[in-house]
C-alpha positions in Angstrom: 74.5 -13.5 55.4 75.6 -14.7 52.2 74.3 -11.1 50.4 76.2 -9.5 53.2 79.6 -11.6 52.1 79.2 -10.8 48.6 79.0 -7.4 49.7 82.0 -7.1 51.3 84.0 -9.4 48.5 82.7 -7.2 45.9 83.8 -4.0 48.1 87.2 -5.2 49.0 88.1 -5.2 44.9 86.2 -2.1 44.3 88.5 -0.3 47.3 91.6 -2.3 45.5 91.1 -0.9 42.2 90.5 2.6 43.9 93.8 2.3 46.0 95.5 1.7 42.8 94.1 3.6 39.9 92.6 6.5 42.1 95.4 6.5 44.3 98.2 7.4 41.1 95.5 9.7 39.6 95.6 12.0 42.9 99.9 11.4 42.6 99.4 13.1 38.9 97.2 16.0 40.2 99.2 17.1 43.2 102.3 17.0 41.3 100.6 18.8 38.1 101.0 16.1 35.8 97.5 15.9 35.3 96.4 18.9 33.0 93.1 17.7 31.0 91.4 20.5 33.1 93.5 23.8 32.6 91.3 25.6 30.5 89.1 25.7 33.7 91.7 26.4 36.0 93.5 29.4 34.4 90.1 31.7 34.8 89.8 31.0 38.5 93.7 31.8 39.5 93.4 35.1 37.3 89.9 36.1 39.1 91.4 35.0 42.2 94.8 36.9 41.5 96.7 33.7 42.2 100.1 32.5 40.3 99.9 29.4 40.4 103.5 29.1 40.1 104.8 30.9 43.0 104.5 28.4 46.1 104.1 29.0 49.5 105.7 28.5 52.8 103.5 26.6 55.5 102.7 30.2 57.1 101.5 31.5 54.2 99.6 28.4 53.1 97.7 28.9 56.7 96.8 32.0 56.2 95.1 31.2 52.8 93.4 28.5 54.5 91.7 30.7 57.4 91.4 33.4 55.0 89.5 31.6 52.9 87.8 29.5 55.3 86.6 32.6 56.7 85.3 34.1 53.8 83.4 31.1 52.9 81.5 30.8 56.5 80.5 34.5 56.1 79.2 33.5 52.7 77.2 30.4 53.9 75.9 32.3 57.2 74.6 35.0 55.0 72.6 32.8 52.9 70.9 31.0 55.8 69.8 34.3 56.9 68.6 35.4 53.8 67.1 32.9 52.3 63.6 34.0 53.2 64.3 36.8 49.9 66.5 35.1 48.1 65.2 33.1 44.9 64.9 29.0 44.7 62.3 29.0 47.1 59.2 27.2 46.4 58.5 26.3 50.0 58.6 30.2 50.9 60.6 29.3 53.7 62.2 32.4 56.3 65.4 32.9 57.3 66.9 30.8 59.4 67.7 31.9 62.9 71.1 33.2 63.9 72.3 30.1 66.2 71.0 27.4 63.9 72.6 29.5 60.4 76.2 29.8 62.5 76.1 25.9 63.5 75.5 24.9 60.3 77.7 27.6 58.3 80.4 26.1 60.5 79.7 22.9 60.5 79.5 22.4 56.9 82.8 24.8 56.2 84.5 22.0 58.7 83.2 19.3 56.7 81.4 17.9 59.7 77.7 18.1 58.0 76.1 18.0 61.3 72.4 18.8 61.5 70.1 20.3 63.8 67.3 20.4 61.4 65.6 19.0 59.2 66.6 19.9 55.7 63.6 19.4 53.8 61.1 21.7 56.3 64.2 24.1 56.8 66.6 24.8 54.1 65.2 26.5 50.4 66.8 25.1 47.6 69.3 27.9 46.9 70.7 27.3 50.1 70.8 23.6 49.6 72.8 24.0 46.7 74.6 27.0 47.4 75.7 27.4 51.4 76.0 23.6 52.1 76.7 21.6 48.5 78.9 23.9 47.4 80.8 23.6 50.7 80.9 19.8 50.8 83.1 20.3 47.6 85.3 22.7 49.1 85.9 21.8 52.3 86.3 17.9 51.1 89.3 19.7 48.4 91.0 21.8 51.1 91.2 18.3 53.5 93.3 16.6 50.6 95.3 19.8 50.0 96.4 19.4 53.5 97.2 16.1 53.6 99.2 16.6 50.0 100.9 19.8 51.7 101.7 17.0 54.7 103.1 14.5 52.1 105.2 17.3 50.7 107.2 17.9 53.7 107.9 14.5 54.1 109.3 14.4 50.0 111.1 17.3 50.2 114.5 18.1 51.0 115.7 21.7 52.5 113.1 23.0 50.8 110.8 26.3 52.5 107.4 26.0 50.5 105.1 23.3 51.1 102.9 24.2 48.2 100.3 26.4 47.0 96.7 26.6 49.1 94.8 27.7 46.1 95.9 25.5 43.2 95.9 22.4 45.4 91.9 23.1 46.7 90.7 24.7 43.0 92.3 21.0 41.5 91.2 19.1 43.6 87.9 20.6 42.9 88.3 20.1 39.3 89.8 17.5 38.9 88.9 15.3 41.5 85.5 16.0 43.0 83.7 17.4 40.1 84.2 15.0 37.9 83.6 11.9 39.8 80.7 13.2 41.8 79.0 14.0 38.5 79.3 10.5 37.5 77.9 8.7 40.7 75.2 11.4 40.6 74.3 9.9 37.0 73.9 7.0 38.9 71.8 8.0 42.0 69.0 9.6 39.8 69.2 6.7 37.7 68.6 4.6 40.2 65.5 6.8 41.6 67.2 9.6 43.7 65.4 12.8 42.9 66.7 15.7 41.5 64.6 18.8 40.6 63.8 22.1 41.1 60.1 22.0 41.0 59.6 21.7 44.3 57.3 19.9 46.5 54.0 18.0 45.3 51.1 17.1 46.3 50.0 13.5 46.2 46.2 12.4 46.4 45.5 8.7 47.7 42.0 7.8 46.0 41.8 4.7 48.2 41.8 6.4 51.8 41.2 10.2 50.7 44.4 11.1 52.3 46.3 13.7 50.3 50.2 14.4 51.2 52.7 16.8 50.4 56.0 15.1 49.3 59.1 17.2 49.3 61.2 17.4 46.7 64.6 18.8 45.4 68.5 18.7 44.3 69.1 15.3 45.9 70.7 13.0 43.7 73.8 14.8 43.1 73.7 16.4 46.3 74.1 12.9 47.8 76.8 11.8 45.2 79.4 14.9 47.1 77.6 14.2 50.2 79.6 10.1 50.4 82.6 11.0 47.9 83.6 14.3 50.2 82.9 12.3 53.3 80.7 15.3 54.2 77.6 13.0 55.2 74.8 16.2 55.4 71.7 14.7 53.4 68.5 16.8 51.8 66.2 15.0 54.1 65.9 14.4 57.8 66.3 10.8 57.4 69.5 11.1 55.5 70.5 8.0 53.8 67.0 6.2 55.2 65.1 7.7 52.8 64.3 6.1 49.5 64.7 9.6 47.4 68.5 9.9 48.6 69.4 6.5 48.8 66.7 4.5 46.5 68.1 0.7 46.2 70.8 -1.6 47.2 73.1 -0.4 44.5 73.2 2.9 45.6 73.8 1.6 48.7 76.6 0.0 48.2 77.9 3.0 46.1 77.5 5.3 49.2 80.1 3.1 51.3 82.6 2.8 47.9 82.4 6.3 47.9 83.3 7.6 51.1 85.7 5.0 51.1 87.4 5.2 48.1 89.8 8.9 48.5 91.1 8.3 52.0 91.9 4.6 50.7 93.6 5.4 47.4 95.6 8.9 49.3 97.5 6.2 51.2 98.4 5.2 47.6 99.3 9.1 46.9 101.5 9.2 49.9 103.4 6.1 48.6 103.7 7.3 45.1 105.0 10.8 46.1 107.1 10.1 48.9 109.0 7.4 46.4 108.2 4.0 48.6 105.0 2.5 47.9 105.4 0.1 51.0 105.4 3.0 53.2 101.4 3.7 52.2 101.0 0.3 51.8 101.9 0.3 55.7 99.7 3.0 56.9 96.9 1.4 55.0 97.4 -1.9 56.7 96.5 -0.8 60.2 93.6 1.2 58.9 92.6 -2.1 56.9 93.1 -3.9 60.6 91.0 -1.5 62.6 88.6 -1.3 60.4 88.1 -5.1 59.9 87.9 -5.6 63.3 85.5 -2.6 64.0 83.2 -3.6 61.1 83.6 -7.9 62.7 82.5 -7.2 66.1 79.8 -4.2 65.2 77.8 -6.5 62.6 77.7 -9.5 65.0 76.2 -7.1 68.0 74.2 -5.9 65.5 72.9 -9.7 64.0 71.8 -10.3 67.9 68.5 -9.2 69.3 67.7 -6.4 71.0 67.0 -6.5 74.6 65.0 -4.1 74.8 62.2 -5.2 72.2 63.1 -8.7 73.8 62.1 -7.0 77.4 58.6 -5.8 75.8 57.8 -9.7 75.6 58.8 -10.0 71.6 61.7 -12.4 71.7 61.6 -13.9 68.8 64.1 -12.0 66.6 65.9 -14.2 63.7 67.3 -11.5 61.6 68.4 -9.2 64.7 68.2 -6.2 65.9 65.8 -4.9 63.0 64.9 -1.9 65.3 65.8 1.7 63.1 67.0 -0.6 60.6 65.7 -0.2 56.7 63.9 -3.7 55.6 66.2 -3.3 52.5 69.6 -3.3 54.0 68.7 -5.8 57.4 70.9 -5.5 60.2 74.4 -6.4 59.0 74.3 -4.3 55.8 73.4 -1.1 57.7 76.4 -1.8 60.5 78.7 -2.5 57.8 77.4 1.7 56.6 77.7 2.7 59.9 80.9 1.2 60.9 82.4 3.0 57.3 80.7 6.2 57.9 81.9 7.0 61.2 85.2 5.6 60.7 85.8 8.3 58.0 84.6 11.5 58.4 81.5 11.2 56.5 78.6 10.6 59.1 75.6 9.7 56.7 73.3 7.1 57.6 70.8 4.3 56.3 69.4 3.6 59.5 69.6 4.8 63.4 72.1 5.0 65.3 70.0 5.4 68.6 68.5 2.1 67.5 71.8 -0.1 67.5 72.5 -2.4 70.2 74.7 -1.2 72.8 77.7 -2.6 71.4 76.8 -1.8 68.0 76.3 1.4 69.4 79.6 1.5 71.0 81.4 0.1 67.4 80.4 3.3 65.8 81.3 5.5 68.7 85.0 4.0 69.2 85.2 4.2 65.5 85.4 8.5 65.6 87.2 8.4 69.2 90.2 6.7 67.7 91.1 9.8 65.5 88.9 8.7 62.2 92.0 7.6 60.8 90.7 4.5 59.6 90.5 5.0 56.7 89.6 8.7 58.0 88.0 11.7 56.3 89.3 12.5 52.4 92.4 14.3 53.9 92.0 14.5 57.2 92.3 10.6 57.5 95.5 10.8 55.6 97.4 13.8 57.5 96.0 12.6 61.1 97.5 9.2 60.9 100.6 10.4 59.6 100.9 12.5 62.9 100.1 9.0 64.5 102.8 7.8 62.5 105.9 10.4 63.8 104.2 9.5 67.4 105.3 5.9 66.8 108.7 6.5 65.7 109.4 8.8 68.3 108.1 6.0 70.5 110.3 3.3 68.3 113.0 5.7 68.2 113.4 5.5 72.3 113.1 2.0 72.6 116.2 1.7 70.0 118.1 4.2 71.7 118.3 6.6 68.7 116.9 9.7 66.5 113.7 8.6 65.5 113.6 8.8 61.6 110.5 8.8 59.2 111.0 8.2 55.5 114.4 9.5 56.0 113.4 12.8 58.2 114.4 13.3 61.7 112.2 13.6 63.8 113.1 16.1 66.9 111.5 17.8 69.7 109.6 20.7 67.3 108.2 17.4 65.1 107.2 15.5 67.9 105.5 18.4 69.8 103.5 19.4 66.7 102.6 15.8 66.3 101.4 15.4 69.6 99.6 18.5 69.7 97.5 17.4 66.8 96.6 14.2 68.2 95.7 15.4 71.6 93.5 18.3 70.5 90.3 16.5 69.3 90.7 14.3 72.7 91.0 17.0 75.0 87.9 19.1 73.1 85.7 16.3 73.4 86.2 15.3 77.1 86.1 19.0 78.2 83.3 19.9 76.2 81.4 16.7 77.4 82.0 17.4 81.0 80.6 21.1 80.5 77.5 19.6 78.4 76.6 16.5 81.1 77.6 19.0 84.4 75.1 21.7 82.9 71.0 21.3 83.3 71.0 23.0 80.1 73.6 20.2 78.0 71.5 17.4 80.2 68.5 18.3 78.5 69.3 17.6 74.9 69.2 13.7 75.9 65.9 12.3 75.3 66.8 9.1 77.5 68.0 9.0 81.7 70.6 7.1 82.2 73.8 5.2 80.3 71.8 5.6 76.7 71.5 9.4 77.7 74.7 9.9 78.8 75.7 7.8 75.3 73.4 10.4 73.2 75.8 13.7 74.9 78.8 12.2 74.5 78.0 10.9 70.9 77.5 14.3 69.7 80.4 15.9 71.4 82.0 13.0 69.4 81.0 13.4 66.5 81.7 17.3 65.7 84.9 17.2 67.5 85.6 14.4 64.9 83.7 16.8 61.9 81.6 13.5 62.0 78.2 14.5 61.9 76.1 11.7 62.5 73.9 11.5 66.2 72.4 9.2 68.3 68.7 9.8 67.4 67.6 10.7 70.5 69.4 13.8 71.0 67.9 17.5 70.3 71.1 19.2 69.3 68.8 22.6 68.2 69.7 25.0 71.4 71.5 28.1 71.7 73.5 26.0 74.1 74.2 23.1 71.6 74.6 25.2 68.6 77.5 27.2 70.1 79.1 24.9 71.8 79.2 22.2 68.7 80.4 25.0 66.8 83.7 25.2 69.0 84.2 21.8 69.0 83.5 21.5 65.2 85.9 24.3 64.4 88.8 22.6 67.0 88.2 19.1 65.9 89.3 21.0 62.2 91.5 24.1 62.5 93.1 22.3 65.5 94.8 20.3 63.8 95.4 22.0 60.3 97.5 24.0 61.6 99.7 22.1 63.2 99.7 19.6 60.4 100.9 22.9 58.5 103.5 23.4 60.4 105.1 20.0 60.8 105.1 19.8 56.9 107.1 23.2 56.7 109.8 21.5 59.5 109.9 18.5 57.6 110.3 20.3 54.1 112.9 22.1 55.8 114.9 18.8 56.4 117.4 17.0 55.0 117.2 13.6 54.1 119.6 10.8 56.3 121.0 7.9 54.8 119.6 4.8 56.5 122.3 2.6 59.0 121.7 -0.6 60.5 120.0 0.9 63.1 117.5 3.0 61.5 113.9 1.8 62.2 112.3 0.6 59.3 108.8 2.2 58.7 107.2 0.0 56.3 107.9 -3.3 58.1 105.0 -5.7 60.0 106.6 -3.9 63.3 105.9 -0.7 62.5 102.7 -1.6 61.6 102.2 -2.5 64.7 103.4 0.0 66.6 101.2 2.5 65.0 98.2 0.6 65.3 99.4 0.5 69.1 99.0 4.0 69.1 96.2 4.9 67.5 94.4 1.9 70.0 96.3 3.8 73.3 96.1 7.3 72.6 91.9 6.6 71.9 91.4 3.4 74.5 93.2 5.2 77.3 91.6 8.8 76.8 88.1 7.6 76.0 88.0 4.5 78.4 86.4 6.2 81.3 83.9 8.1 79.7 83.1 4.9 77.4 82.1 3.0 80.1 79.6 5.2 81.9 77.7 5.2 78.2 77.5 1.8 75.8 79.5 -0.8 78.2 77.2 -0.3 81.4 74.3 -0.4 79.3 75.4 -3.5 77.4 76.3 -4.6 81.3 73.0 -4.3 82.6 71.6 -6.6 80.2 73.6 -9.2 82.1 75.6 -9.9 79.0 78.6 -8.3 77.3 77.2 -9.4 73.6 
């Protein structure tokens, strides 16, 4: 307990210095005060035809997005397929097949990571590096440009151009990713992660005569994109679990800075650029207050035993539920990486999932069904709770009897309707896709358990790709044509869903004018407004989710005969 506190003490001013420092380092990219890294950026707009001066109008920027987006999933599918001929191959491994290379082209363009495979038995080394690292830097850049493009429309003033799509996802590359990836990667092989091209090798035990092949590969910095992109797709099966990505408690406790530390400082950002630091001092207060109380009630399920090993007879469990958990991060530790990983975007693990008790189970769950805005994905955190945010003040706006206003903004039926649309998509995916998956012999038999647990294991997956999550319930077989086409839907709604409409609402708002405030204007970085949003995120996720929530982790946490 008292490691566990020091933890979280020692994370708290790590995040702190992050929301600061980080936070007006991402202000001074966006708005191209930050120019160290020009003489990189000036060969990529001319091979790319680009000015980077001309700016675009929200229709435009979307169309770059899909265009390039599109471009990039051709790209990774192709290398799946090929990789059987291509080079950086040691394992002489084939292609792989057509269902399984589209579900992971898509799911890795969408920054979901999600993985029906095993990466070290499955995926050669070029297409390691090449069709899935290579997209965790891209699709983690094109998440922030979208939440700065957001951010614009709300700082601008009758303006028709939100930005351009290609200098905001080649800096944040650059400047953002690159650099500070390179330096926890320094610090993951350091620490023990591996990171070679040699490939596997074969290790003799003199003392029992049993000789083992240990894979090997690009890890260490593959792991260092993998938690700053909040991308969450490991080398290994075992993700995070396994000691050559995630080698000692330092690295950790790196993983959860990391995929912590962009969607924390970009509520800095949106301060800083929208000219009221209050205001993303305000958004980050009811992500702080979800999270805290997310994190509070999913380490104490988690620090109780489990019922089932206590069924089997073996009740004596003092450090709790130890079941899937590593013996070097205990119970709490790992629940304090879970809570973080699904409440971003990120999805990595350091132990199972499947193995949590119910209610730990159902913390991580909840955690992606209330938007992942908490802090959310790098980006996608950002723009998604600022469509939470209009919600509220069109909510605060009717119980005033006025316009709703936001930073100055109206906000009319066109805002309110994009708004909403981007909140509801990701619901409505989920619970539809969910019903087809648990109506259909076919969905019903990628659970591995009967039951609540086995409807849990469905419904978690549909989850977790309509959230571009990636993390599973380990008892779930995901690797069917059935699964890999329908998780690609849902992956690619749970992201292009609600780009686009972000994109849109930030070309009204540009559009805009700004209002002088009045007495009656409703302030948006006050303790009220605070809690209104938070009301909304908790409604909009509580109210949708509910039902299907309590045929998974509450009746099975209910048929133990005790709700914790």
């Amino acid at each position: 307990m008292v490691h566990f506190v020091l933890t979280l003490v020692v994370l708290i001013a790590v995040l702190a210095i992050a929301w600061r420092f980080l936070g007006a380092y991402l202000a001074a990219v966006y708005t191209g005060r930050a120019t160290w890294c020009s003489f990189a950026e000036r060969p990529i707009y001319r091979l790319l035809g680009v000015d980077p001066e001309r700016e675009q109008t929200w229709q435009r920027y979307a169309v770059s997005l899909v265009v390039f987006s599109g471009v990039a999933l051709l790209g990774s599918y192709l290398v799946l397929r090929l990789q059987g001929v291509l080079p950086l191959n040691p394992q002489h491994l084939g292609g792989v097949p057509a269902a399984l290379s589209w579900n992971t082209a898509v799911s890795f363009l969408t920054n979901t990571n999600w993985q029906n495979y095993a990466g070290e038995t499955t995926m050669s080394y070029l297409s390691q590096i090449l069709a899935l690292q290579m997209q965790q830097f891209v699709s983690a850049a094109v998440g922030i440009a979208v939440a700065i493009a957001l951010v614009r429309g709300f700082a601008r003033r009758g303006e028709t151009t939100i930005g351009n799509f290609w200098v905001d996802t080649v800096r944040g590359c650059l400047y953002v990713l690159l650099p500070i990836a390179f330096l926890a990667g320094i610090i993951f092989v350091a620490q023990g992660a591996v990171q070679t091209l040699a490939g596997p090798v074969l290790v003799h035990n003199p003392l029992n005569g049993v000789t083992q092949l240990i894979p090997r590969g690009p890890v260490g910095f593959m792991e260092a994109i993998k938690q700053l992109g909040t991308n969450g797709g490991g080398f290994f099966n075992a993700n995070g679990a396994h000691p050559f990505e995630n080698p000692t408690a330092l690295t950790n406790f790196l993983s959860i800075a990391l995929l912590l530390a962009i969607p924390v400082a970009l509520t800095y950002t949106f301060g800083r650029m929208v000219g009221s630091l209050r205001q993303g001092v305000a958004l980050l207060a009811a992500m702080v207050i979800i999270f805290g109380i997310w994190t509070s009630f999913t380490t104490f399920a988690e620090a109780q035993p489990n019922p089932a090993v206590a069924a089997a007879g073996l009740r004596q469990q003092p450090t709790g539920n130890m079941e899937g958990k590593e013996v070097r991060f205990g119970p709490l530790n790992s629940a304090l990486y879970g809570v973080a990983s699904t409440q971003t975007s990120t999805g990595s693990v350091d132990s199972s999932n499947d193995s949590f008790n119910p209610m730990g189970g159902f913390g991580l769950l909840t955690g992606m069904m209330l938007g992942e805005v908490t802090p959310g994905g790098t980006g996608s955190g950002l723009y998604t709770i600022l469509l939470d945010a209009v919600v509220a003040v069109f909510i605060g706006g009717l119980m005033i009897g006025r316009t709703p206003e936001y930073l100055g903004k109206k906000i009319q039926a066109r805002e309110v309707k994009l708004a909403s649309l981007g909140v509801l998509v990701m619901p409505v995916t989920v619970l539809v896709l969910a019903g087809v998956a648990t109506a259909l012999p076919v969905g019903r038999a990628g659970a591995f358990n009967a039951g609540p647990h086995g409807f849990s294991e469905i419904l978690y997956a549909i989850t977790s790709q309509g959230n571009n999550n990636g993390s599973a319930f380990g008892g779930f077989g995901g690797n069917t044509v059935f699964y890999n086409v329908v998780g690609s839907i849902d992956m690619l709604m749970g992201r292009f869903g609600i780009m686009i409409p972000v994109l849109a609402l930030a070309g009204a708002l540009a559009a805009k004018q700004v209002v002088p405030n009045s007495a009656g204007t409703f302030r948006t970085d006050s303790p009220m407004f605070v809690v209104l949003l938070l009301g909304v995120i908790l409604i909009v996720g509580g109210l949708t989710f509910f039902p299907a929530v309590s045929l998974g982790p509450l009746v099975e946490q209910l048929s133990h005969g005790r709700f914790f």
